[in-house]
C-alpha positions in Angstrom: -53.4 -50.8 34.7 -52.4 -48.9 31.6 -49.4 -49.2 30.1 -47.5 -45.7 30.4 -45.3 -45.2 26.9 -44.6 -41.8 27.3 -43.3 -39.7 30.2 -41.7 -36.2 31.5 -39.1 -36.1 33.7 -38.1 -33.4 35.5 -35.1 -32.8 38.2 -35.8 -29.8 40.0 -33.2 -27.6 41.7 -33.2 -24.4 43.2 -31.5 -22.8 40.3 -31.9 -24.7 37.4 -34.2 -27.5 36.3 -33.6 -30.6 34.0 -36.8 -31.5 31.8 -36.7 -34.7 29.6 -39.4 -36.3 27.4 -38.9 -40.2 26.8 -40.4 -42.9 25.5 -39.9 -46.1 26.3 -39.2 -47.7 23.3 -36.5 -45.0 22.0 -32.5 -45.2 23.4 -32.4 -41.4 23.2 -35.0 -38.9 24.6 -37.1 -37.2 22.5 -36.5 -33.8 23.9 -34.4 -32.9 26.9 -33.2 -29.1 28.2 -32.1 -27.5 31.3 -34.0 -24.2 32.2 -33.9 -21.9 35.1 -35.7 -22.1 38.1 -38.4 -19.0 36.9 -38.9 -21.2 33.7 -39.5 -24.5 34.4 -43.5 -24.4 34.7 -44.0 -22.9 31.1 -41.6 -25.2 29.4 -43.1 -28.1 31.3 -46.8 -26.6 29.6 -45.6 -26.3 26.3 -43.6 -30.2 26.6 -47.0 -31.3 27.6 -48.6 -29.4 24.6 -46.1 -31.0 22.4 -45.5 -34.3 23.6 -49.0 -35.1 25.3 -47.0 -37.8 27.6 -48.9 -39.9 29.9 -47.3 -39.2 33.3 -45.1 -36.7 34.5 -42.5 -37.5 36.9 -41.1 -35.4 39.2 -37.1 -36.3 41.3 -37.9 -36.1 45.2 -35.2 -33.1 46.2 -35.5 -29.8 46.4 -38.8 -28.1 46.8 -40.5 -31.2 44.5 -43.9 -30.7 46.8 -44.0 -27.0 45.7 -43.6 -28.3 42.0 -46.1 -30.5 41.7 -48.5 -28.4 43.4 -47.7 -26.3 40.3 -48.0 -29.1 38.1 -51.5 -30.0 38.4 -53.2 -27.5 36.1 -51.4 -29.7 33.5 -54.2 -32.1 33.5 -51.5 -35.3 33.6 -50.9 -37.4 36.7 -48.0 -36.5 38.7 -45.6 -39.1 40.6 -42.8 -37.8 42.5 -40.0 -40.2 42.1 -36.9 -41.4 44.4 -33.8 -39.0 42.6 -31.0 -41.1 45.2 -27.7 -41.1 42.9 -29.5 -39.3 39.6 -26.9 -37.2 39.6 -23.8 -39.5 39.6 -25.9 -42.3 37.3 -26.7 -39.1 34.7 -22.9 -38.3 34.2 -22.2 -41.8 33.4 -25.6 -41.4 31.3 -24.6 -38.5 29.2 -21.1 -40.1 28.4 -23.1 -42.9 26.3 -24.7 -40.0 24.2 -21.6 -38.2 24.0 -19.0 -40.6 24.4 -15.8 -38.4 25.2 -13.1 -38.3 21.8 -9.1 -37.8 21.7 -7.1 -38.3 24.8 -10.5 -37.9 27.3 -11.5 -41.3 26.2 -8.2 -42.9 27.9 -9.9 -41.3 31.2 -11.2 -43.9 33.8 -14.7 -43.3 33.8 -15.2 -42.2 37.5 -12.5 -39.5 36.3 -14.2 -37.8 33.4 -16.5 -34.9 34.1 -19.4 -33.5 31.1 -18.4 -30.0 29.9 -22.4 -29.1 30.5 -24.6 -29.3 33.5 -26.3 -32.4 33.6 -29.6 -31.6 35.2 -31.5 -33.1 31.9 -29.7 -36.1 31.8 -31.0 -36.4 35.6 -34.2 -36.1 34.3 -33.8 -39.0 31.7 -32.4 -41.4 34.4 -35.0 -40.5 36.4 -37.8 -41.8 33.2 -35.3 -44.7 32.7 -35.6 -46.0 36.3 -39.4 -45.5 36.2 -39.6 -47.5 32.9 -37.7 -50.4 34.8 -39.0 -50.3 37.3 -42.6 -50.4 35.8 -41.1 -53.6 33.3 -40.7 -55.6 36.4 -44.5 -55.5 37.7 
């Protein structure tokens, strides 16, 4: 089985979408962005265009089937992935890569909430946990 390096996440909604291109090697992803709902399919093209990653890996919820029916022109295999407590794990996610400043960093953690949506964070727990998860076979 080949090692896969290289991946692109994606948390779909019904709104807005978190896509997220990580490596497994790098602490920080390489590229990560939330786009709406209309969007995501082009962006996801042009990451692929860009990034040429190795697997694309899609969170379970809404409408995922739909997406990675849309997906497959993209010529890289598609796995759709268990999202169960993405959400909550990417908040405390983005707080490592922004870790909050003045007072907000006397907040419990369970207490502070990002400024941003979170939907690309989602994305990059979502490559995370593959990348563990694949570490362990």
């Amino acid at each position: 089985m080949e090692r896969i390096d290289c991946v692109l996440a994606i948390d779909p909604g019904t709104v807005k979408c978190g896509l997220a291109v990580v490596h497994r090697d790098e602490p920080q992803p390489r590229f990560c962005c939330i786009v709406p709902v209309g969007a995501w399919a082009l962006e996801a093209s042009a990451l692929v265009a860009t990034f040429a990653p190795q697997q694309i890996l899609l969170g379970s919820g809404t409408a995922s089937k739909a997406f990675a029916e849309l997906l497959g022109p993209c010529g890289v295999p598609v796995e759709i992935v268990n999202e169960y407590g993405s959400t909550l794990a990417a908040r405390a996610r983005y707080f490592v890569a922004h870790p909050p400043r003045g007072w907000r960093r006397f907040l419990p953690a369970g207490l502070r909430v990002p400024p941003v949506p979170i939907d690309d964070w989602a994305a990059v727990v979502l490559a995370e946990r593959f990348f563990a998860a694949s570490a362990g076979m």
